[in-house]
mmCIF file of the C-alpha atoms, coordinates in Angstrom:
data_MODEL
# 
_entry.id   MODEL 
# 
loop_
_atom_site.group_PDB 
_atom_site.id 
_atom_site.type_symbol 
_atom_site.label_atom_id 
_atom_site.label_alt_id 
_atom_site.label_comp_id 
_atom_site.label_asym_id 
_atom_site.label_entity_id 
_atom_site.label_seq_id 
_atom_site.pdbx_PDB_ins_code 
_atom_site.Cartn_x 
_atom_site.Cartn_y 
_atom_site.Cartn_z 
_atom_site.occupancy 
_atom_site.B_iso_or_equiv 
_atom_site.pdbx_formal_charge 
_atom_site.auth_seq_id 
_atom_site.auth_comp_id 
_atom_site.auth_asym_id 
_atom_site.auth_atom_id 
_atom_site.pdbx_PDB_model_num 
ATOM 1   C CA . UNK A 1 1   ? -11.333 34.451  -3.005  1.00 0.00 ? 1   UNK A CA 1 
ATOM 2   C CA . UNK A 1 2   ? -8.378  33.697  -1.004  1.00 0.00 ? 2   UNK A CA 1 
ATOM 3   C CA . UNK A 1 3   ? -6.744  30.087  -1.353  1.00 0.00 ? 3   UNK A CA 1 
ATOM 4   C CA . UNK A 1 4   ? -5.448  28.158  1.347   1.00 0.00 ? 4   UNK A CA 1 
ATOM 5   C CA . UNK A 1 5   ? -2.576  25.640  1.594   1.00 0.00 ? 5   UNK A CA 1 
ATOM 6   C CA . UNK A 1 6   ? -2.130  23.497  3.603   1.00 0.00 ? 6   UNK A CA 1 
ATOM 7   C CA . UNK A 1 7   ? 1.629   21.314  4.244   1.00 0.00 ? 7   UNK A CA 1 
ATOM 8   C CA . UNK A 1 8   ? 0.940   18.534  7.400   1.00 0.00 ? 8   UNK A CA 1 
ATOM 9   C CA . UNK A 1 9   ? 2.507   15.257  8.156   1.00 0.00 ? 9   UNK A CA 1 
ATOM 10  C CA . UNK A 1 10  ? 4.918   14.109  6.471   1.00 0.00 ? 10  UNK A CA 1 
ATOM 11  C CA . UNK A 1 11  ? 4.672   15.425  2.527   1.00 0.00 ? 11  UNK A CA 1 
ATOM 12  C CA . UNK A 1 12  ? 1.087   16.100  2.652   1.00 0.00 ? 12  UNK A CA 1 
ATOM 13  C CA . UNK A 1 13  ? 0.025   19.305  0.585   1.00 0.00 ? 13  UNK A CA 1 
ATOM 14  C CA . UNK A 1 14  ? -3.847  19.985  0.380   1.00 0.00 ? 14  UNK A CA 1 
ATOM 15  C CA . UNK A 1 15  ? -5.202  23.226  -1.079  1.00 0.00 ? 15  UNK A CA 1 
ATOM 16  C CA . UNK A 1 16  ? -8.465  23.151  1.167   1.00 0.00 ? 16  UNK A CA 1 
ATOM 17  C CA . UNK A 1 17  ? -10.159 26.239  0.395   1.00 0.00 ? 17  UNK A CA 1 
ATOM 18  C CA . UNK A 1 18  ? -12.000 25.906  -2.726  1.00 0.00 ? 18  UNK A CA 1 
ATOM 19  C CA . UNK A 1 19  ? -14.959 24.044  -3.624  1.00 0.00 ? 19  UNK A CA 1 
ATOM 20  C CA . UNK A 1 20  ? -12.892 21.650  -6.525  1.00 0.00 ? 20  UNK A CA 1 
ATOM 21  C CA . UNK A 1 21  ? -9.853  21.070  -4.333  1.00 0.00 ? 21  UNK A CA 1 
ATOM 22  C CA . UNK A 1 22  ? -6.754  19.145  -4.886  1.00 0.00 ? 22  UNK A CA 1 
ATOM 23  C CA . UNK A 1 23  ? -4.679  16.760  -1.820  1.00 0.00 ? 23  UNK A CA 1 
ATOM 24  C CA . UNK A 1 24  ? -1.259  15.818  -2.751  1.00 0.00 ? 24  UNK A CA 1 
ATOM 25  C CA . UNK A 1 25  ? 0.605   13.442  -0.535  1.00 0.00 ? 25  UNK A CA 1 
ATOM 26  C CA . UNK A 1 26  ? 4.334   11.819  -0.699  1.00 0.00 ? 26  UNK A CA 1 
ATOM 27  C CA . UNK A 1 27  ? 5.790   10.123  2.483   1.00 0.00 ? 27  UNK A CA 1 
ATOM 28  C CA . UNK A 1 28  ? 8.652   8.578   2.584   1.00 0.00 ? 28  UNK A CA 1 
ATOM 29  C CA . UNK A 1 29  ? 9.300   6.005   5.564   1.00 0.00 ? 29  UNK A CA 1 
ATOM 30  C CA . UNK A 1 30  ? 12.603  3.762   6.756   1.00 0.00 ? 30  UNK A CA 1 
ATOM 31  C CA . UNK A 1 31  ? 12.359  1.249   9.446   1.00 0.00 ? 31  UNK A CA 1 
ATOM 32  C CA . UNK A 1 32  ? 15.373  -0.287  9.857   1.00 0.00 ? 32  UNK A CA 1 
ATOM 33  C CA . UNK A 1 33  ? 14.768  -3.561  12.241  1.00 0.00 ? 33  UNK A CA 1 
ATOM 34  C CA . UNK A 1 34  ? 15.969  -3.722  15.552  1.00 0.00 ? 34  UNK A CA 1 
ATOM 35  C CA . UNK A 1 35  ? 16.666  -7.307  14.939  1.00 0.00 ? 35  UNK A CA 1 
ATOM 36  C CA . UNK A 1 36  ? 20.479  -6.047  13.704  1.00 0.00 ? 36  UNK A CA 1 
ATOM 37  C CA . UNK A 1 37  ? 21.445  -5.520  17.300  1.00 0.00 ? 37  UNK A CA 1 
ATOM 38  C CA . UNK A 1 38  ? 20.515  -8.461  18.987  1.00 0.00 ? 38  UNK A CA 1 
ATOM 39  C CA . UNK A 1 39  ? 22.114  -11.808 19.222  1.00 0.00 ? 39  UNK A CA 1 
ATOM 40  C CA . UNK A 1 40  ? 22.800  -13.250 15.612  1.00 0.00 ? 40  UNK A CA 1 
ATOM 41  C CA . UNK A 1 41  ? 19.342  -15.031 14.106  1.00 0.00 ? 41  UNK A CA 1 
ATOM 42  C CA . UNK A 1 42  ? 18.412  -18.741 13.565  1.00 0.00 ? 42  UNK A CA 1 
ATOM 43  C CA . UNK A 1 43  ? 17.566  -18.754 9.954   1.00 0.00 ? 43  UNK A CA 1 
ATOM 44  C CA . UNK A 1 44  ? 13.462  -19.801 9.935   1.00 0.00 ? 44  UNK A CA 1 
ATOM 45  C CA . UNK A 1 45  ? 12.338  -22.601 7.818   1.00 0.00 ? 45  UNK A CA 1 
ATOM 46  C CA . UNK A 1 46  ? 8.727   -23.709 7.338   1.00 0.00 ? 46  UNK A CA 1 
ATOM 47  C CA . UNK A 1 47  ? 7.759   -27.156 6.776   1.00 0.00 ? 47  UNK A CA 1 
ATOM 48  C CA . UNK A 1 48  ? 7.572   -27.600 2.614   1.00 0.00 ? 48  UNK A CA 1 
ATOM 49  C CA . UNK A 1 49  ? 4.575   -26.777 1.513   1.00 0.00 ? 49  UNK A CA 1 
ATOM 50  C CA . UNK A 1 50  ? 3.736   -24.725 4.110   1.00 0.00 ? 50  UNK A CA 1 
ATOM 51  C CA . UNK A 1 51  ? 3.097   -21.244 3.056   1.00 0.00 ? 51  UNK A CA 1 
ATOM 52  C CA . UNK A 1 52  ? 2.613   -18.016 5.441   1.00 0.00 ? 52  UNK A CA 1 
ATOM 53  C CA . UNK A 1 53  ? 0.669   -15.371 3.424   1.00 0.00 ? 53  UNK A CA 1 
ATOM 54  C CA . UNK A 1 54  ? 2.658   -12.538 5.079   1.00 0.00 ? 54  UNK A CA 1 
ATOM 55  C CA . UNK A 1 55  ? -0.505  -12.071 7.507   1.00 0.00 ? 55  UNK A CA 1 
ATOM 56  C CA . UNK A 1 56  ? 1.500   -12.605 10.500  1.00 0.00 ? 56  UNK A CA 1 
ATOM 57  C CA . UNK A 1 57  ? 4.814   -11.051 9.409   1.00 0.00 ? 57  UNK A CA 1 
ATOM 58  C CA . UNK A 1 58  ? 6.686   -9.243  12.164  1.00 0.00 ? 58  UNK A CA 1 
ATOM 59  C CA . UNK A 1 59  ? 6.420   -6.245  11.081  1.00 0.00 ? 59  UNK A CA 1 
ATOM 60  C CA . UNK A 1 60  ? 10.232  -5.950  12.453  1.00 0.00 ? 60  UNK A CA 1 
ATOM 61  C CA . UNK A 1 61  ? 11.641  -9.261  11.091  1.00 0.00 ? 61  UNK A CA 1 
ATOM 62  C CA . UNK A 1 62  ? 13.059  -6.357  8.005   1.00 0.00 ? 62  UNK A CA 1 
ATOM 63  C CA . UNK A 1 63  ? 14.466  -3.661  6.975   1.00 0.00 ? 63  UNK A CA 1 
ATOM 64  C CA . UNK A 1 64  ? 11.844  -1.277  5.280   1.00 0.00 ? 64  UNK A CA 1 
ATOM 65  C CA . UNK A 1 65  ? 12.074  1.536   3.065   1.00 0.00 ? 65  UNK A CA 1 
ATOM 66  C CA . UNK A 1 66  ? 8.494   2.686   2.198   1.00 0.00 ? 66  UNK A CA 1 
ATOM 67  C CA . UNK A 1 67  ? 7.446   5.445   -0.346  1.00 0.00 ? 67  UNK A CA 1 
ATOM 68  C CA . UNK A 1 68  ? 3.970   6.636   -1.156  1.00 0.00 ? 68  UNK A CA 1 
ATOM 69  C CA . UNK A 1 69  ? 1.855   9.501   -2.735  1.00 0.00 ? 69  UNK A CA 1 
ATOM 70  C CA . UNK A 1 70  ? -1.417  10.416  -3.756  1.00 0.00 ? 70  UNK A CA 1 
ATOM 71  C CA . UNK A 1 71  ? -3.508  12.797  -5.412  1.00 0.00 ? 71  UNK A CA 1 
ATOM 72  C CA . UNK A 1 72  ? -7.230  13.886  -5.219  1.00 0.00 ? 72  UNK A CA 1 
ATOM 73  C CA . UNK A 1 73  ? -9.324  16.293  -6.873  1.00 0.00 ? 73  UNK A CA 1 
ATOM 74  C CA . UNK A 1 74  ? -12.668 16.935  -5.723  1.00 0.00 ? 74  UNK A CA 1 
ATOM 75  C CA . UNK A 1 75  ? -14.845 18.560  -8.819  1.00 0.00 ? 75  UNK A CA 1 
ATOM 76  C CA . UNK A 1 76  ? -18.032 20.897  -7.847  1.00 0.00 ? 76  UNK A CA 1 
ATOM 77  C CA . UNK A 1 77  ? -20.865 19.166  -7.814  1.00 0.00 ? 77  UNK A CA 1 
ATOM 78  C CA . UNK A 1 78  ? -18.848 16.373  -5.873  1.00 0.00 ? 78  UNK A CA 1 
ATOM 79  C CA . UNK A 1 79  ? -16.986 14.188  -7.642  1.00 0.00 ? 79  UNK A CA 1 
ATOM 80  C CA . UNK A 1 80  ? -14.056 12.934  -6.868  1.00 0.00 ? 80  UNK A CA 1 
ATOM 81  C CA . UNK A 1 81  ? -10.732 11.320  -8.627  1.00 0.00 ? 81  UNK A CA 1 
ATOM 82  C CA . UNK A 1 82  ? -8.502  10.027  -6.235  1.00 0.00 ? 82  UNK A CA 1 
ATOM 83  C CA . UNK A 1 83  ? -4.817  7.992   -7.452  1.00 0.00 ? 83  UNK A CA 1 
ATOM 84  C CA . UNK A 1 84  ? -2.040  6.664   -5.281  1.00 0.00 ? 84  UNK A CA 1 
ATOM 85  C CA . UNK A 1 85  ? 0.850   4.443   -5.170  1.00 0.00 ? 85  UNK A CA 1 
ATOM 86  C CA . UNK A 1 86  ? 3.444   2.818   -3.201  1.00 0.00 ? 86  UNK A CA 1 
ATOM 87  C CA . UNK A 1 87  ? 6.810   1.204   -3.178  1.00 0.00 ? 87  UNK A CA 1 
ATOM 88  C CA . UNK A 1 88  ? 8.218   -1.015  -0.371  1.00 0.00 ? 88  UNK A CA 1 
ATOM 89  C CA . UNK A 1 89  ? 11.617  -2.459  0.077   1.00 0.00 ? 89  UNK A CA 1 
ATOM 90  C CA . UNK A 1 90  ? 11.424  -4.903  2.474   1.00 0.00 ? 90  UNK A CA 1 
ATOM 91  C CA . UNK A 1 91  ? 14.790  -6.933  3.489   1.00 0.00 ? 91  UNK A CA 1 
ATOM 92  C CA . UNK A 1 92  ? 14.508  -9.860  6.085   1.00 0.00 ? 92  UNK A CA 1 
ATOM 93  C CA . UNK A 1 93  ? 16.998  -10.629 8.426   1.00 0.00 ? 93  UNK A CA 1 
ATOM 94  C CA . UNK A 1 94  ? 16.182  -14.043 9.644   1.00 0.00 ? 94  UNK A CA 1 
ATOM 95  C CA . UNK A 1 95  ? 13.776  -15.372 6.968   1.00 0.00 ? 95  UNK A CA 1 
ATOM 96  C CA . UNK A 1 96  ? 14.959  -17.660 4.545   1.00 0.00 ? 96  UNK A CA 1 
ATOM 97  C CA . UNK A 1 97  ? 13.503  -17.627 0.562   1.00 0.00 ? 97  UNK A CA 1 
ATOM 98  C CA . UNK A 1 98  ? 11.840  -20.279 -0.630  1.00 0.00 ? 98  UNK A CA 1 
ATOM 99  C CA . UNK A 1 99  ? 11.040  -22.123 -3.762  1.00 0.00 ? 99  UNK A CA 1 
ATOM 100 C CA . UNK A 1 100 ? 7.648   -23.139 -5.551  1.00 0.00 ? 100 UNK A CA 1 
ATOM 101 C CA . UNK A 1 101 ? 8.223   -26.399 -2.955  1.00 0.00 ? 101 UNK A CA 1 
ATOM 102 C CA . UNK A 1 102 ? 8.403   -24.436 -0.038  1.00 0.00 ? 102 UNK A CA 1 
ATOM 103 C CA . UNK A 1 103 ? 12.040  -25.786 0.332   1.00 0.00 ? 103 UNK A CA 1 
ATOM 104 C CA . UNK A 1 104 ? 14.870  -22.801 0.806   1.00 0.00 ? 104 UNK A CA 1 
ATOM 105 C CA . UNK A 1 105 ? 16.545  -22.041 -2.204  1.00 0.00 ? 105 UNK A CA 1 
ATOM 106 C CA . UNK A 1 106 ? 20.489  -23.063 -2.333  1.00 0.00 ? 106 UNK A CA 1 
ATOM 107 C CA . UNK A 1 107 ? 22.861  -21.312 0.019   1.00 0.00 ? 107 UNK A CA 1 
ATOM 108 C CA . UNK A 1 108 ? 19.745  -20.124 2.050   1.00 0.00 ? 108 UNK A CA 1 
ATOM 109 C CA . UNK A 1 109 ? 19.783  -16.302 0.928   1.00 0.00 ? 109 UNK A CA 1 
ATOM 110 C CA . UNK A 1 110 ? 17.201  -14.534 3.266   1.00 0.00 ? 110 UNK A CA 1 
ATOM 111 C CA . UNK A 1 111 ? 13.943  -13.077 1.479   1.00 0.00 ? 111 UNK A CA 1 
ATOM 112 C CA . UNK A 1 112 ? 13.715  -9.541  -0.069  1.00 0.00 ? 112 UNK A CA 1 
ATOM 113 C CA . UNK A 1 113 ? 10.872  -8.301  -1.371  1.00 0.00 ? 113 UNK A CA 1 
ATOM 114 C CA . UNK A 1 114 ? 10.481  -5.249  -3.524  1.00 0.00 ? 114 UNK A CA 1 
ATOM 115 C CA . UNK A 1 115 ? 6.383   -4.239  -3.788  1.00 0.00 ? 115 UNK A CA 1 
ATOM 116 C CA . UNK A 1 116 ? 5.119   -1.607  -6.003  1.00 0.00 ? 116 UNK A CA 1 
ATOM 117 C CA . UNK A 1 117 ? 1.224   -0.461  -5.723  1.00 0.00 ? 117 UNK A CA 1 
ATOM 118 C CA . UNK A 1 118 ? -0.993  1.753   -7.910  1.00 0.00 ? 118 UNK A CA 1 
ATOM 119 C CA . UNK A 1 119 ? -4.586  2.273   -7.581  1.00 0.00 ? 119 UNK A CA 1 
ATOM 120 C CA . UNK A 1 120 ? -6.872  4.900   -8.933  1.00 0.00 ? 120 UNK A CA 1 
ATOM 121 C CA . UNK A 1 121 ? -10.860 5.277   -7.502  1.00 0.00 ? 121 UNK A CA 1 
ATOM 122 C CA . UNK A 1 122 ? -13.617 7.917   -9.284  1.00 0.00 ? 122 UNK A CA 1 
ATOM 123 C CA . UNK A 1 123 ? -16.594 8.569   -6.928  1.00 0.00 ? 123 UNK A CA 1 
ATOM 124 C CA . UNK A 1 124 ? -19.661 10.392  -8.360  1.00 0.00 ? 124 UNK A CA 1 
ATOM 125 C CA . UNK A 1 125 ? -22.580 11.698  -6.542  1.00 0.00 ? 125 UNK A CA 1 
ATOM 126 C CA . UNK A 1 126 ? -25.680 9.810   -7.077  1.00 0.00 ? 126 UNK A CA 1 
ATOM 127 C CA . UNK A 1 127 ? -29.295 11.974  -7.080  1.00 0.00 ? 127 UNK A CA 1 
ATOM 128 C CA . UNK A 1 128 ? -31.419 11.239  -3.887  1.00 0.00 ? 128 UNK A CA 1 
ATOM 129 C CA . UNK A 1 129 ? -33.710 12.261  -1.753  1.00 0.00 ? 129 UNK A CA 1 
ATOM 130 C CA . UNK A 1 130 ? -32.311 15.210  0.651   1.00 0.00 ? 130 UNK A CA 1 
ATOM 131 C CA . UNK A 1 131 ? -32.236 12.836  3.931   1.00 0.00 ? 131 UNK A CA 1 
ATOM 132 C CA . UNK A 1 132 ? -29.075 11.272  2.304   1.00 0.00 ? 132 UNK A CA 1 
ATOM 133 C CA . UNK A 1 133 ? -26.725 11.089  -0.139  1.00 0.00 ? 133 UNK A CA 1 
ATOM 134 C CA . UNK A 1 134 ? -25.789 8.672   -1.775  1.00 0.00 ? 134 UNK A CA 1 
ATOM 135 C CA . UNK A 1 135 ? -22.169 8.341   -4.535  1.00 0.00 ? 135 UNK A CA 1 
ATOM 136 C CA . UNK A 1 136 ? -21.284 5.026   -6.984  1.00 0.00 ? 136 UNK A CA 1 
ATOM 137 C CA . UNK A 1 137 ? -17.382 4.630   -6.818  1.00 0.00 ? 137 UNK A CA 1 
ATOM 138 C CA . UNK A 1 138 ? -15.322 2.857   -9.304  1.00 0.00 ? 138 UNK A CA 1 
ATOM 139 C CA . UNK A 1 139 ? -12.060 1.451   -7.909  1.00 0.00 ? 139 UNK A CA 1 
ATOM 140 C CA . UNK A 1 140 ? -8.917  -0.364  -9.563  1.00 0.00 ? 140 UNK A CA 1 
ATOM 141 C CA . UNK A 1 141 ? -5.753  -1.578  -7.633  1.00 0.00 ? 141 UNK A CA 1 
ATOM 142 C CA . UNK A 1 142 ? -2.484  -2.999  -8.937  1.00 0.00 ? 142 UNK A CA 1 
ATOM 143 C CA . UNK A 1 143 ? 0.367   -5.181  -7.153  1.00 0.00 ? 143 UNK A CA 1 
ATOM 144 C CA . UNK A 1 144 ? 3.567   -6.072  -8.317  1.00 0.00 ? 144 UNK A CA 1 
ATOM 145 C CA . UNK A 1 145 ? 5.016   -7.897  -5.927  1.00 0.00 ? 145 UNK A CA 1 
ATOM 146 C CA . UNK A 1 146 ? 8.641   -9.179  -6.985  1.00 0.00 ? 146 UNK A CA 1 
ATOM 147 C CA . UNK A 1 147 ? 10.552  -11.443 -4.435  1.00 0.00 ? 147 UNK A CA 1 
ATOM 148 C CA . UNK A 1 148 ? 13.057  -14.264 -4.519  1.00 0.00 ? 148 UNK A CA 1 
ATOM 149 C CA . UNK A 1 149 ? 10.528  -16.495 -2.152  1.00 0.00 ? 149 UNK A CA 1 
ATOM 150 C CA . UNK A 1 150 ? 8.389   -17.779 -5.078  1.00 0.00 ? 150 UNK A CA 1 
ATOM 151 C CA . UNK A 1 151 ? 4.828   -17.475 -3.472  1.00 0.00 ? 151 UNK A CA 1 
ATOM 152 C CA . UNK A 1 152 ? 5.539   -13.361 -3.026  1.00 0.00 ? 152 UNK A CA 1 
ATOM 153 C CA . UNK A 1 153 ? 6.821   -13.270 -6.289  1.00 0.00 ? 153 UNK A CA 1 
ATOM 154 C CA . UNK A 1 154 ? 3.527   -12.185 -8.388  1.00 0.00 ? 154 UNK A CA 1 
ATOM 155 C CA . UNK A 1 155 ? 1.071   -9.780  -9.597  1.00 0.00 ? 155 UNK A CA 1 
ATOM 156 C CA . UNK A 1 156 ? -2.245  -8.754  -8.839  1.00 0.00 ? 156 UNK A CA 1 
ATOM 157 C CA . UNK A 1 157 ? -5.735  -6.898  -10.334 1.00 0.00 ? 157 UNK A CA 1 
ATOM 158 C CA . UNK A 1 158 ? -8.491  -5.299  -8.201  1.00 0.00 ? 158 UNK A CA 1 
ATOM 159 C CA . UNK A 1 159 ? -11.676 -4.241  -9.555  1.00 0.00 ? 159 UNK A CA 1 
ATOM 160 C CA . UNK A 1 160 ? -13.873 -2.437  -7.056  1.00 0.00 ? 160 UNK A CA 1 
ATOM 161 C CA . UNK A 1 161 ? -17.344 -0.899  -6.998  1.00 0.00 ? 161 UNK A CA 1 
ATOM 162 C CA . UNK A 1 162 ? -19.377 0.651   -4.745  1.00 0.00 ? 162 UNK A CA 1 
ATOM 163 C CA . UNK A 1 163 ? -22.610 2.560   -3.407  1.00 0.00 ? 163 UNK A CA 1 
ATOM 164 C CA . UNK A 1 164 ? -22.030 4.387   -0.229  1.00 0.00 ? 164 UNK A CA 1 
ATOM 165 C CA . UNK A 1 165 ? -24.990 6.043   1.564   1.00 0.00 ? 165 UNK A CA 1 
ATOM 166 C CA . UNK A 1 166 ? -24.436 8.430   4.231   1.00 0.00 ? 166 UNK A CA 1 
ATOM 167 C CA . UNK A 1 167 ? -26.752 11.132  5.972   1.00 0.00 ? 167 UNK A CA 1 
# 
């Protein structure tokens, strides 16, 4: 049988002929913000104890180096193992770092964040009734997320399950 592989976007190798088939993916992406050729940047200071969860960040207020990858294997009969991760290096240009207070820290250095992600999923086909299908995935996620703003300064666990039904 012939094998075919596949390279598209950027980094992503997927051998897509046979049955059990394998996706690898690595992109690598730099945003620098346009921010460094305007007008110099009033420093921003929420009120203490005021703390943005990153919801609303401008997604140009830094400089961004990204890098991800994933794998997945899909197994006859179905199953599926799927892993990823990421790293971000995110440097703001006009957002100060805070302390546990919410005050700046001395000398008002701007926040840098450094995030590294890993998550790994299994999905295996469920027996059903030939109208639909149905497949119980397992899911875990990881986040390290070290900054010198203390409230993006942590680490975080995801366990995930789930029954998908399609037709």
């Amino acid at each position: 049988m012939m094998r075919g592989i596949r390279i598209a976007g950027p980094g992503a190798i997927a051998d897509t002929i046979r049955s059990p088939s394998t996706r690898l993916s690595a992109p690598l992406n730099r945003r620098p913000s346009p921010i460094h050729d305007c007008a110099p940047q009033e420093l921003e200071h929420d009120p203490a104890g005021l703390f943005d969860d990153g919801v609303y960040d401008d997604p140009f207020a830094s400089d961004l180096v990204a890098l991800s990858g994933g794998v997945k294997q899909v197994f006859a009969g179905g199953a599926e193992l799927q892993a990823s991760g990421s790293w971000q290096s995110k440097d703001f240009t006009a957002v100060a770092a805070l302390d546990a207070t919410g005050l700046p820290l001395a000398g008002d250095p701007l926040r840098e964040d450094r995030i590294t992600r890993a998550g790994v999923s299994l999905s295996l086909p469920v027996p059903a009734p030939d109208t639909f299908s149905l497949a119980l995935a397992l899911e875990y996620g990881f986040t390290r997320s070290r900054s010198n703003d203390a409230f993006y300064d942590y680490r975080s666990h995801a366990f995930g399950i789930a029954l998908t039904l399609s037709r």
